[in-house]
C-alpha positions as CSV (number, residue, x, y, z in Angstrom):
1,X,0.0,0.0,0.0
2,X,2.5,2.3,0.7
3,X,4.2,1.5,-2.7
4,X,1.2,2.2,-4.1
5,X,0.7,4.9,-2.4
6,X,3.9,7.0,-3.6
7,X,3.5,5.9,-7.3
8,X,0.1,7.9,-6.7
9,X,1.8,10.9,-5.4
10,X,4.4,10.4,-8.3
11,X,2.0,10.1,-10.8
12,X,0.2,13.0,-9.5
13,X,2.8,16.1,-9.4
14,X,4.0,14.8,-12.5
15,X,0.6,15.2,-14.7
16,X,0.6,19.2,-14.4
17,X,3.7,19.4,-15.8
18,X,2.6,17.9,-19.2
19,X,0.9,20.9,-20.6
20,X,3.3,23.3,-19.1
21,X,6.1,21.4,-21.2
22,X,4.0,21.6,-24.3
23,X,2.8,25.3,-23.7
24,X,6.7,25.9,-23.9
25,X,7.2,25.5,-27.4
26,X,7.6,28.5,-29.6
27,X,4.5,29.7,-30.9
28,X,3.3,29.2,-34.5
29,X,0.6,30.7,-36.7
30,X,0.1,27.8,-39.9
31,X,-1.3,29.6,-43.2
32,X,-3.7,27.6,-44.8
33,X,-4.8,28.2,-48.3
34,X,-7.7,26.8,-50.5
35,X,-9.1,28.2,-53.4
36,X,-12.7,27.7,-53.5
37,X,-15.4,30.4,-51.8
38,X,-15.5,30.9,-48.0
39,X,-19.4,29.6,-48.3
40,X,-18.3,26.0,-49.5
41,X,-17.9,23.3,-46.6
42,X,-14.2,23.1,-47.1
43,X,-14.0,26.1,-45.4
44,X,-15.4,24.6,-42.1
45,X,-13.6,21.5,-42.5
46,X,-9.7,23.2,-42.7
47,X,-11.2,25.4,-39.6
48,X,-12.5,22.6,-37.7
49,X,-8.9,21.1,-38.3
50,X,-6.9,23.9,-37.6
51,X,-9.2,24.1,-34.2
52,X,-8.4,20.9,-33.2
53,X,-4.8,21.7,-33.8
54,X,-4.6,24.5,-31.7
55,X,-6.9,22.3,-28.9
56,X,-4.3,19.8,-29.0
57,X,-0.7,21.8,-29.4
58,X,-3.0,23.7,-26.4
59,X,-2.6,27.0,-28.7
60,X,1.1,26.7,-29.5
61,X,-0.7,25.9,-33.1
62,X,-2.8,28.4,-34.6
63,X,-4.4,29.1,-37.9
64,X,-5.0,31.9,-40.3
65,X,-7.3,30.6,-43.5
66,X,-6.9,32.4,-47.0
67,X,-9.9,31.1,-49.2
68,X,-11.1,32.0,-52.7
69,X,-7.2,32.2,-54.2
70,X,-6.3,34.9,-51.8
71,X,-2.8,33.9,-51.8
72,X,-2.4,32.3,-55.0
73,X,-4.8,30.5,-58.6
74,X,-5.9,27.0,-57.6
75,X,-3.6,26.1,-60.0
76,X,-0.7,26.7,-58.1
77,X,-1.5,25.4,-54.8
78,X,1.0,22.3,-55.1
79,X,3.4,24.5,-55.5
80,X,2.6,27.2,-53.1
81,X,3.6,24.7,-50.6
82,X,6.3,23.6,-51.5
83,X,7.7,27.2,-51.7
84,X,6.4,27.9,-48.6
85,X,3.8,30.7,-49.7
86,X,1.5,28.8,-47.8
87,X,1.8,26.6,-45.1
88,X,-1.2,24.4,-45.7
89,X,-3.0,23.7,-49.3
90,X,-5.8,22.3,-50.7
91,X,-4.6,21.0,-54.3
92,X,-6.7,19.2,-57.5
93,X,-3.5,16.9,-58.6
94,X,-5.4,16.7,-62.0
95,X,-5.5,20.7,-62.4
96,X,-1.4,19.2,-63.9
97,X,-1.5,16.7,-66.1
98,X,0.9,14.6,-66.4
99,X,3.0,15.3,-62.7
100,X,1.1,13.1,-60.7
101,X,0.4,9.5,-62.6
102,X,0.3,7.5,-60.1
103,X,-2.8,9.3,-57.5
104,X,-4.3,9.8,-61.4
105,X,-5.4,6.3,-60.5
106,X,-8.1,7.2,-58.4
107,X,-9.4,9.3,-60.9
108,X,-11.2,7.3,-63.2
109,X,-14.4,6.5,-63.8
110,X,-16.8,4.3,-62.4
111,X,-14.8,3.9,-59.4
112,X,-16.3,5.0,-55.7
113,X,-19.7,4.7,-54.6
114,X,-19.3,7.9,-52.3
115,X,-17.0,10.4,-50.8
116,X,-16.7,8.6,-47.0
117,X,-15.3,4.9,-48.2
118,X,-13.9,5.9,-51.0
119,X,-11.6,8.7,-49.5
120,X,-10.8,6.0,-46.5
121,X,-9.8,4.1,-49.8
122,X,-7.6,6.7,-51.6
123,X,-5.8,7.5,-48.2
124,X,-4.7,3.9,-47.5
125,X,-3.9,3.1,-50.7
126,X,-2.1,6.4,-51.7
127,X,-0.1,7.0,-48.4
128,X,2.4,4.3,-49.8
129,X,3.2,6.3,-52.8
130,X,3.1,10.0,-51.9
131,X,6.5,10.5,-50.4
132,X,7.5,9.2,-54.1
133,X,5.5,11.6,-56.5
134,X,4.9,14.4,-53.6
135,X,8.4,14.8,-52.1
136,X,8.6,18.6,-52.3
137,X,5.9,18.8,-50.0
138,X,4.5,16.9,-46.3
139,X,1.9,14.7,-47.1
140,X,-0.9,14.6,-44.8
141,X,-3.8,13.2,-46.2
142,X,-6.0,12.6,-49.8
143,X,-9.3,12.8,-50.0
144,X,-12.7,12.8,-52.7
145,X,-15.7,14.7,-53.0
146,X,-18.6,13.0,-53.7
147,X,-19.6,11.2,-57.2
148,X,-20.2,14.0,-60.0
149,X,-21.6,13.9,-63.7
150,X,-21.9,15.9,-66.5
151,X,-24.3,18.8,-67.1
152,X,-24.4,20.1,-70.3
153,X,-26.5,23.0,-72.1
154,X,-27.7,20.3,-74.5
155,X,-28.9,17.1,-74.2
156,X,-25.8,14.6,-74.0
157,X,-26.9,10.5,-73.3
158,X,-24.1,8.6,-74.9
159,X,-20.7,8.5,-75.0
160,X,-20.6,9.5,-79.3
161,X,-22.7,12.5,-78.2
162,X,-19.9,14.3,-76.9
163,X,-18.0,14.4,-80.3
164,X,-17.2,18.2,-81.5
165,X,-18.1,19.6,-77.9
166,X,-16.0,21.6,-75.6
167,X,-15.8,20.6,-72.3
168,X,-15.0,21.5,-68.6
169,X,-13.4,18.5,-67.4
170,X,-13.0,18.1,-63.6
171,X,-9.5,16.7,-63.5
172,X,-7.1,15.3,-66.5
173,X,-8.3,11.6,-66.8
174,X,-11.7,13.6,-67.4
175,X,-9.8,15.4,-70.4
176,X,-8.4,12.2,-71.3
177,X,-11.8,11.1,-71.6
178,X,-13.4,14.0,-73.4
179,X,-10.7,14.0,-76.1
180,X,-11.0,9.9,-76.9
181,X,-14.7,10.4,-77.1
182,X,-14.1,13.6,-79.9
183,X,-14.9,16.6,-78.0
184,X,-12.3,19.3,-77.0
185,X,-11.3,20.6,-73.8
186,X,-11.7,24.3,-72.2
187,X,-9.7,24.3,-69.2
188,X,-10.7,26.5,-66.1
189,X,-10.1,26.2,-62.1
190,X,-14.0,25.8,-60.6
191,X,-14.0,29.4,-59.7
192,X,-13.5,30.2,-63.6
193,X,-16.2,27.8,-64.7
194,X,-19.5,28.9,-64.7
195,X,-18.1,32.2,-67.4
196,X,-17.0,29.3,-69.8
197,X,-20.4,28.2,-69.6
198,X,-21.8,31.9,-69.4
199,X,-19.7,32.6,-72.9
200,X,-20.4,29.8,-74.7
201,X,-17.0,28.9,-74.6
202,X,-17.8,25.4,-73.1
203,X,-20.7,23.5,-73.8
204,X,-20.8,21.4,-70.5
205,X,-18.6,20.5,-67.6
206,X,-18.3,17.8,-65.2
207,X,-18.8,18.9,-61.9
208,X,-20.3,17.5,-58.5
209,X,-24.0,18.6,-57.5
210,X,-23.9,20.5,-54.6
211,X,-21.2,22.6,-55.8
212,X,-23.0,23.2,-59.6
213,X,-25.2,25.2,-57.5
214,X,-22.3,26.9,-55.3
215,X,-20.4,28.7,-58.2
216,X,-24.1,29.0,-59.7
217,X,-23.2,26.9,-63.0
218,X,-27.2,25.9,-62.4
219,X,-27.5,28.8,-64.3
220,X,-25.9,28.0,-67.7
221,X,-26.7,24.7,-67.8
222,X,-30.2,22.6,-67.9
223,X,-29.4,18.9,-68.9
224,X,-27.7,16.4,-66.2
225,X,-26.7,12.6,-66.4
226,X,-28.0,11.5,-63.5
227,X,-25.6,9.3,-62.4
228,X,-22.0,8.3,-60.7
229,X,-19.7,8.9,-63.4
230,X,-16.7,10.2,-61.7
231,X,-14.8,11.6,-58.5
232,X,-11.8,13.8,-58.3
233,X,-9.2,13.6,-56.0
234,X,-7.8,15.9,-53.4
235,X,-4.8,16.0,-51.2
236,X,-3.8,17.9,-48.3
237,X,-0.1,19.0,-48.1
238,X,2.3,20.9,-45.7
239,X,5.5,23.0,-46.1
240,X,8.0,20.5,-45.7
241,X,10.6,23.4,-43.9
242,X,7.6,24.8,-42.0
243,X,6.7,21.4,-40.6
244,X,10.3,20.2,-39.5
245,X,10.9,23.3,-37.5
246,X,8.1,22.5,-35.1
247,X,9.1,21.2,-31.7
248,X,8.9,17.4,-31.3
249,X,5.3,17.9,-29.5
250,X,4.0,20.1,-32.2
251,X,5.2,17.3,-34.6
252,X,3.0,14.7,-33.4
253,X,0.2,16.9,-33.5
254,X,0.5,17.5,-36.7
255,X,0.9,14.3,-37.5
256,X,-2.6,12.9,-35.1
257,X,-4.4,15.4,-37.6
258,X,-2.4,13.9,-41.4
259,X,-4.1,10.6,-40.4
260,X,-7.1,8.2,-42.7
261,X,-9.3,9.5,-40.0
262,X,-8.7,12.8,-40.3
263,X,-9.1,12.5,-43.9
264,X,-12.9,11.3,-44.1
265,X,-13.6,13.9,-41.3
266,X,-12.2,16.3,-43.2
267,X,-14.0,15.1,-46.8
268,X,-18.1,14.3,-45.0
269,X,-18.9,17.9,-44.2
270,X,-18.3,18.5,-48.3
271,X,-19.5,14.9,-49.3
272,X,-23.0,15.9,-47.7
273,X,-23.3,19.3,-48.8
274,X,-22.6,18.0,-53.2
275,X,-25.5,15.1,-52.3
276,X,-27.7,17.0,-51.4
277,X,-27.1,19.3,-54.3
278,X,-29.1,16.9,-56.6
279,X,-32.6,17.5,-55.1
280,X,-32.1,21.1,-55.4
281,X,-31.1,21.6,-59.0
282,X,-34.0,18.9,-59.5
283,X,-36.5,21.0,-57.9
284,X,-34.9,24.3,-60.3
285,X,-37.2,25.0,-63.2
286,X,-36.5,24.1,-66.6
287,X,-33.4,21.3,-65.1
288,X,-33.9,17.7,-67.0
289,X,-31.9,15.1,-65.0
290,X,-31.4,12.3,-67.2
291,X,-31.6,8.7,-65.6
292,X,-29.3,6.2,-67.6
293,X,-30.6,2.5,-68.6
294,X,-28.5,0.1,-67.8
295,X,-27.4,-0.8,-71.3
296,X,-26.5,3.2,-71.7
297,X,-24.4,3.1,-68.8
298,X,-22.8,0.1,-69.8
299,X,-21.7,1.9,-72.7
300,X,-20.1,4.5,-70.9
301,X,-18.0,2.4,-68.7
302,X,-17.1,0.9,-71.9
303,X,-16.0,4.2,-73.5
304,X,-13.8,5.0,-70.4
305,X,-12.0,1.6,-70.5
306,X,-8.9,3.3,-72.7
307,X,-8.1,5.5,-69.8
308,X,-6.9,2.3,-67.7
309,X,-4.4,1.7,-70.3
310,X,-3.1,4.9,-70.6
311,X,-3.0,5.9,-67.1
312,X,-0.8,2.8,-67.0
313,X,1.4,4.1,-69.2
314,X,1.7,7.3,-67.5
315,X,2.7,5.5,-64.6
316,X,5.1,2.9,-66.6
317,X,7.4,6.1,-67.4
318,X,7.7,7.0,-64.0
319,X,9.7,3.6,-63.7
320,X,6.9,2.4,-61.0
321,X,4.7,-0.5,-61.8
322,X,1.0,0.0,-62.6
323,X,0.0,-3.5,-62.4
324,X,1.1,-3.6,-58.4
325,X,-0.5,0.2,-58.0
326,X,-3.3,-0.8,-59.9
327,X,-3.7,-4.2,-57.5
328,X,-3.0,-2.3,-54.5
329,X,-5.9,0.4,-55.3
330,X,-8.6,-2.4,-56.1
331,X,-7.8,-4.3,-52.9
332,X,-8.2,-0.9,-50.7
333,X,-11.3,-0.1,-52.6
334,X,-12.7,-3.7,-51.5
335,X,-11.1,-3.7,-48.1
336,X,-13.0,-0.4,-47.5
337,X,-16.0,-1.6,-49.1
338,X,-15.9,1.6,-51.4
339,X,-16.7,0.1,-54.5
340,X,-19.4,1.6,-57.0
């Protein structure tokens, strides 16, 4: 008992000298940057994030968010943090084609069944391959948004019906898949999309619900394939100088919060807001949402089957293997029961 007792007293005086030796680390103030509207649910999620951060580092780690391209075009936001313009970044690996084959995997069609699973699926799978094609920056976790489709400003049902359109694409195995079926792409960040459409510049995009009605591209376009015909991914990077220099504490913060986890937390707030952006461009006037047979979307998986092939080959030049990547995608897909 008296062993026992000491060990208590031990235990005790030692446990309010954990926060003090945490609340001794030099403060620091993270710059996070994303590039889409302050009003779209990525907003909340990088603050509730960066909240929990500063609950956990208790406040040696705070926050200052720079939405809507503040501190740089969405296009840049790789490389923003890699030369430390921004601590933090949201980045569309397909807004580059080409520099990132191997996540480019995630990317094609007719893969996820929604946002939650299938981002639990990218994570796992990805994480053993980003320190290889993302080694300017920290990697701390990928994620989706939920399944998008194309909406058009006329009538598009098959695959041959895109031939001698312009297009939005959403990422670059979308343009790969817009120039084999004979249309032409019009590239623009999301921000940028809805003037294409304005101009008649583009003659549809693919893009997710819920955010059609964000950047008000509900406006300039009527007809929609109603169903699951693609997902884009996302990651989340870090400054890699920015995040050595934290104290060892600050570190594993960081690190609790660059976790699978983290990344479908950070994805559900968005993943709810894009489903529930069906029923309301439904319920617009003058919207015709256009429900595939099965035969028609048969033929659409069909038309996307080249992509496979030349994402492999994409990868192949890299000198990594696309039949192991490939393998290794599939089996986190089933294992997180993400599969469409």
């Amino acid at each position: 008992m008296k062993i026992a007792g000491v060990l208590a007293l031990i235990a005790l005086a030692a446990t309010p000298l954990m926060p003090a030796a945490r609340a001794e680390d030099a403060p620091v103030q993270l710059k996070l940057s994303h590039w889409v509207p302050p009003s779209h649910p990525l907003q909340g999620a990088i603050q509730a994030w960066a909240d929990s951060i500063k609950t956990d580092s208790h406040g040696s780690i705070t926050a200052a968010i720079f939405p809507a391209e503040q501190l740089g075009k969405a296009f840049d936001h790789y490389d923003m943090a890699r030369d430390g313009i921004a601590d933090g970044t949201y980045v569309n690996p397909g807004y580059q084609p080409g520099r990132f084959p191997i996540i480019a995997a995630s990317d094609l069609p007719f893969q996820y069944k929604d946002a939650r699973s299938g981002t639990a699926a990218l994570d796992a799978w990805y994480r053993a391959y980003a320190a290889r094609e993302m080694k300017d920056v920290r990697y701390c976790f990928a994620f989706i948004h939920a399944p998008g489709t194309l909406h058009a400003r006329r009538k598009i049902v098959a695959p041959e019906d895109l031939r001698g359109l312009k297009m939005r694409p959403a990422n670059a195995t979308i343009g790969n898949l817009v120039t084999l079926l004979g249309g032409t792409n019009v590239q623009a960040s999301a921000p940028g999309a809805r003037d294409l459409l304005e101009r008649g510049v583009a003659d549809g995009i693919f893009f997710p619900w819920g955010s059609l009605v964000l950047f008000g591209i509900d406006k300039t376009v009527r007809y929609h394939i109603d169903a699951q015909l693609y997902v884009t991914s996302f990651v989340w990077v870090l400054n890699k100088a920015r995040y050595e220099a934290l104290a060892p504490a600050q570190k594993a913060v960081i690190d609790a919060h660059c976790t699978t986890e983290w990344a479908v937390r950070f994805a559900s707030p968005w993943a709810d807001f894009e489903d529930a952006g069906r029923a309301k461009v439904k319920a617009e006037p003058g919207h015709e949402l256009i429900e595939l047979t099965p035969d028609q979307l048969e033929a659409w998986k069909r038309a996307a089957e080249p992509l496979h092939a030349r994402w492999a080959a994409d990868v192949r030049r890299t000198g990594a293997d696309p039949a192991a990547i490939d393998a290794a995608l599939r089996a986190s897909i089933a294992a997180n029961h993400a599969g469409y």
